[in-house]
N, C-alpha and C positions, 0 to 999 in steps of 0.2 A: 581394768576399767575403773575413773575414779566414782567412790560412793556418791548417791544420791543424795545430797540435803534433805533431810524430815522435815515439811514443811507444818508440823506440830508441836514440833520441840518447843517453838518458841511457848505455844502452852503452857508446857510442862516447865520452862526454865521460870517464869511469872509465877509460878505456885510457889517457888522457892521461899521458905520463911513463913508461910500462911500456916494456921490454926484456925480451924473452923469447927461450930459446933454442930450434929447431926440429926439430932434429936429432938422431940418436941420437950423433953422435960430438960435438955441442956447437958447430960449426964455424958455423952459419949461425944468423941472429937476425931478428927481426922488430924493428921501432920504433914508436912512436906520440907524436907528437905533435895534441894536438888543444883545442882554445879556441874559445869563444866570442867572435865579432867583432860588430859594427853588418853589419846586412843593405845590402848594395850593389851594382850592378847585377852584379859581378865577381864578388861573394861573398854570392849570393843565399838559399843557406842558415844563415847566418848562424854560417859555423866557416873558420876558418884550420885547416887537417890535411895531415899526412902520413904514412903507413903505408907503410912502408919493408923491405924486405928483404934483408938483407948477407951477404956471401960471406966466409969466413974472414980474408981479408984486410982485411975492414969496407966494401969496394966497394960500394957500392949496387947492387943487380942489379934489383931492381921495385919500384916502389914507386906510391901512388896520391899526389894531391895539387894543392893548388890558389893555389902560391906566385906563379905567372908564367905569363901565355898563350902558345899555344904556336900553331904555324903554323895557320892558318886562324881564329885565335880573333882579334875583334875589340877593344878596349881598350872597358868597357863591358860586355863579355860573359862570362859562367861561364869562370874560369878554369881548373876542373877538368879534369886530366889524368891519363893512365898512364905509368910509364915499364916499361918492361919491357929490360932489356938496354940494348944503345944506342938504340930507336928511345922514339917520345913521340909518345903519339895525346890525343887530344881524347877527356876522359869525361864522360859524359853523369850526372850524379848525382841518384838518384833520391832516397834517404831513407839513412838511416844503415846498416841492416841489411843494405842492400842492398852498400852500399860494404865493409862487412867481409866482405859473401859473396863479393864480386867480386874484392878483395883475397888472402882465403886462397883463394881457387879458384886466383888465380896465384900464389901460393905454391908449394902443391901441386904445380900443374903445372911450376915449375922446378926443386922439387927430385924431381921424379921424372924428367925428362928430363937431369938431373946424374947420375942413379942415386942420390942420397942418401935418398929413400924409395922403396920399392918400389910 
């Protein structure tokens, strides 16, 4: 049965190259990098991405992405991950809309456990 077209990608492919800043004081920024790759077993939705969240300093603090497997992921298999802080879990990627919901939801949720949004 052939795949369904995501009719959100195209979202997500328009973020590509964007820098945006998050916060009222300007300190914290989002990133996106996002391209279309050949479909493979590693990279079955057929995008090289990463959505990125930085700290004043430009630290990376969360970010999503699917550059390199991470513990428990097999070579062969979805690469897709989270990072969040220092840890890095295994994400399960549904369709595009969903990865930007998943994304600013941990946005949100670290700059309000910062105090920088209420």
């Amino acid at each position: 049965m052939p795949q369904t077209r995501d009719p959100t990608l195209d979202t997500l492919l328009d973020l590509d190259g964007q820098a945006l800043v998050v916060d009222p004081a300007g300190r914290h920024w989002v990133r996106f990098v996002v391209t279309r790759v050949p479909v493979t077993p590693d990279k079955p939705h057929g995008l090289d991405y990463s959505l990125t969240l930085h700290g004043p300093d430009g630290e990376r603090l969360a970010g999503f992405d699917n550059a390199h497997p991470v513990a428990r992921q097999k070579r062969g298999e979805p690469q897709d991950h989270r990072h969040r802080l220092r840890t890095v879990k295994a994400y399960d990627y549904q369709d595009a809309a969903t990865l930007l919901g998943d994304f600013w939801a941990t946005v949100d949720a670290l700059l309000r456990e910062r105090g920088i949004i209420p």
